[in-house]
N, C-alpha and C positions, 0 to 999 in steps of 0.2 A: 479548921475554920474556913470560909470561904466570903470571898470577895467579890465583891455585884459593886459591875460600874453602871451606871447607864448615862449617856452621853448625847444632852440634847444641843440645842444651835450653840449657844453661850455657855451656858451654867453644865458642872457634871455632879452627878449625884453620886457617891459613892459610899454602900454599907459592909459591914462586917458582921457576918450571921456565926454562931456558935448554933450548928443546926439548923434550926427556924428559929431560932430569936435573935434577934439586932441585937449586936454588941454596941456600937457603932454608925453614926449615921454621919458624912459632910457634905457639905454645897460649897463648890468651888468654881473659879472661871476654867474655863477651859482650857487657856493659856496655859494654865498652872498641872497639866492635869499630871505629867512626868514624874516633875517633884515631889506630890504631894501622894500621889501612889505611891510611889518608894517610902514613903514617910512610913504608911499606913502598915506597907511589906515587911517593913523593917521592926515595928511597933507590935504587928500581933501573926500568930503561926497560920501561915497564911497553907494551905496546901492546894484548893481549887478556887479559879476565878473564870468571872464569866462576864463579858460586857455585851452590852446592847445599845447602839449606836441611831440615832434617827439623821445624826450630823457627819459629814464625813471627816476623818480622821487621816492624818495625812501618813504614806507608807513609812518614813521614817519614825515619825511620832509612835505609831504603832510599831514599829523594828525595837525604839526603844523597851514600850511598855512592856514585850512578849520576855525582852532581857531579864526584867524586874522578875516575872510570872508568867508563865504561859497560859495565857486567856482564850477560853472557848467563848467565838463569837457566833449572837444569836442569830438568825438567818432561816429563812423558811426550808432550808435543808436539817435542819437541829431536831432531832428526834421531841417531840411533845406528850405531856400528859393525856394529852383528849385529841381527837379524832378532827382533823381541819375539812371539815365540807364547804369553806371559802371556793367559790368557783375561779378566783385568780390568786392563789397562795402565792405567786411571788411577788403580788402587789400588797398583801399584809403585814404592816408597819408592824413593827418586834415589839414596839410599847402595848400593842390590842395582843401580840400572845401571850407575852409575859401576863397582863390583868385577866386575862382567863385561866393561864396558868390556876395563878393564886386563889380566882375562883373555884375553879373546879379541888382543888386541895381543901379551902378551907368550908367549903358547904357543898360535899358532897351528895350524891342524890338528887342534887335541887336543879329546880333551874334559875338562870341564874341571870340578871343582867346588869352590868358594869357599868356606870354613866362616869367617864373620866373626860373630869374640865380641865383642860387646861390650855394651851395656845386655839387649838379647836376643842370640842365636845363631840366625844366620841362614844357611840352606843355602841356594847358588844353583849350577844345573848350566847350561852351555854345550857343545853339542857338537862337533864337529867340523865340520861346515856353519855354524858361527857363529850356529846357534841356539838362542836362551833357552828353556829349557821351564817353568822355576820352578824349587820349592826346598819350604823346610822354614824351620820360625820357633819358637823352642821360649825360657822364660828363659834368661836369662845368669846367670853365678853370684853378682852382686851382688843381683838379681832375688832368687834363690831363698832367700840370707841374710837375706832382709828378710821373704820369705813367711814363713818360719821362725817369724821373729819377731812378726811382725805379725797373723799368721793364729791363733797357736796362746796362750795365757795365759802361762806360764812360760817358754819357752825363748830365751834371750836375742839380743841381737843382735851378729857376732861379723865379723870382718876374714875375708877368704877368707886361707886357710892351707890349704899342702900336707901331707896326715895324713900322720904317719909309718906308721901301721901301719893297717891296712881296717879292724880290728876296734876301734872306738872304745870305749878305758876308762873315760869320762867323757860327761859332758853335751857338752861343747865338742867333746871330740876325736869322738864318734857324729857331731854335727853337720859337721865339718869332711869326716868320713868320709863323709857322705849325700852332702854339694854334690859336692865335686872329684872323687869315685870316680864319681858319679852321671852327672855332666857328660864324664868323660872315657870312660866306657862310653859312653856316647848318642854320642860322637861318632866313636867306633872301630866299632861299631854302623852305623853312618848311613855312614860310609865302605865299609862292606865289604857293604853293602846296594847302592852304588852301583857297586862293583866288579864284584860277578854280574853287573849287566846293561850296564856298558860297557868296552870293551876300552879297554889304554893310558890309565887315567885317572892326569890330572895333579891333586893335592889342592893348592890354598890354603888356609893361617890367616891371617888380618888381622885388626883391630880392637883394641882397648883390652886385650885379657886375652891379645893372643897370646904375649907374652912367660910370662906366668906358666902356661898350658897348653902351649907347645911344648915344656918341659922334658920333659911327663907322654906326650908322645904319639911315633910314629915317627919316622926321622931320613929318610922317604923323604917329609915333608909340606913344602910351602916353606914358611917364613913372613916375612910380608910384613908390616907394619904400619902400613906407606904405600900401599897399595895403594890407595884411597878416595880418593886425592890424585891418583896416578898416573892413574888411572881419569878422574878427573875432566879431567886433563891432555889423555889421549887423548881423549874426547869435543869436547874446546874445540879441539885440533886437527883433529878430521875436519871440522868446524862451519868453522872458518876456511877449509878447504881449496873 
């Protein structure tokens, strides 16, 4: 079995694959993260682990973890499925190759583009030849509730909620109106931009907000909210192989 951390500012995500299927999935604080590995090491036959870090981890915390398991971390030196034509591969955050990763495994042939919401929205294209070209990086909607507020004197700080109606009758409801209409434009937008110029394109949504945007967008988009895990799965498998 193998074991996928990935480890963002606060929270760490961590699954247990038997191959390519999750055994196992937890959300935990980071604080915790020691403990609760051990837990998991100790729980199922753990043989290969792989984490992927966007938050830094401090060299003890990690002296521990390697104790538990010896984890292969991601890093733009990690040998990949697909071919990185990024013109600054050391500046490609491990969360955009891990989701191509799992692209490129699970709709092979295709091309392919990743819309992963979550602290920011992150567009990643893969083509057909299994190669990366890049993407797009714009906020994510928690992002834009807090610019709202934090940038401007009065307008308050508010939960993302689906407007009921585009034309906001209120303070709250205009604001609710601006984020979610704004975001769900940008990314119907940004898909049909990428439709003109590639044929057969297959769309992914992953990350923290795809539940609350897949309701707003087409029913021809997959959404996936494991995919970052998967990803990660499939990279620690080609690595082993």
């Amino acid at each position: 079995m193998n074991l996928i951390v990935d480890v963002g500012n606060t929270r760490v995500k961590a699954a247990v694959f038997e191959r390519d299927t999750m055994i196992v999935k937890v959300v935990f604080k980071k604080t915790i993260i020691v403990s609760t590995l051990k837990n998991i090491v100790n729980k199922y036959t753990i043989k290969h682990a792989m984490m992927a870090s966007v938050a830094n981890i401090s060299e003890n915390k990690m002296q521990k973890l390697n104790k538990i398991i010896a984890f292969k971390v991601l890093s733009y030196k990690t040998k990949l499925p697909f071919k990185n034509l990024y013109k600054t591969p050391k500046t490609l955050g491990v969360d955009r190759m891990a989701v191509v990763a799992a692209a490129v495994q699970q709709y092979p042939k295709r091309n392919v583009l990743v819309i992963d919401a979550g602290t920011c929205i992150k567009y990643d294209f893969v083509n057909d030849k299994k190669q990366y070209l890049g993407g797009a990086i714009s906020p994510g909607i928690t992002m834009r509730y807090k610019a709202l507020h934090q940038l401007t004197a009065n307008l308050p700080l508010l939960k993302k909620t689906i407007p009921k109606n585009i034309i906001g009758q209120s303070t709250s409801a205009s604001i609710h109106s601006g984020n979610v209409n704004g975001i769900i434009q940008e990314i119907k937008g940004v898909i049909l931009q990428y439709q003109q110029q590639n044929k057969k394109l297959t769309v992914i949504l992953t990350g923290g907000d795809t539940n609350f945007l897949a309701k707003q967008l087409k029913n021809s988009i997959f959404a996936n909210p494991n995919l970052l895990l998967e990803g990660l799965n499939s990279i620690l498998t080609y690595n082993i192989k």
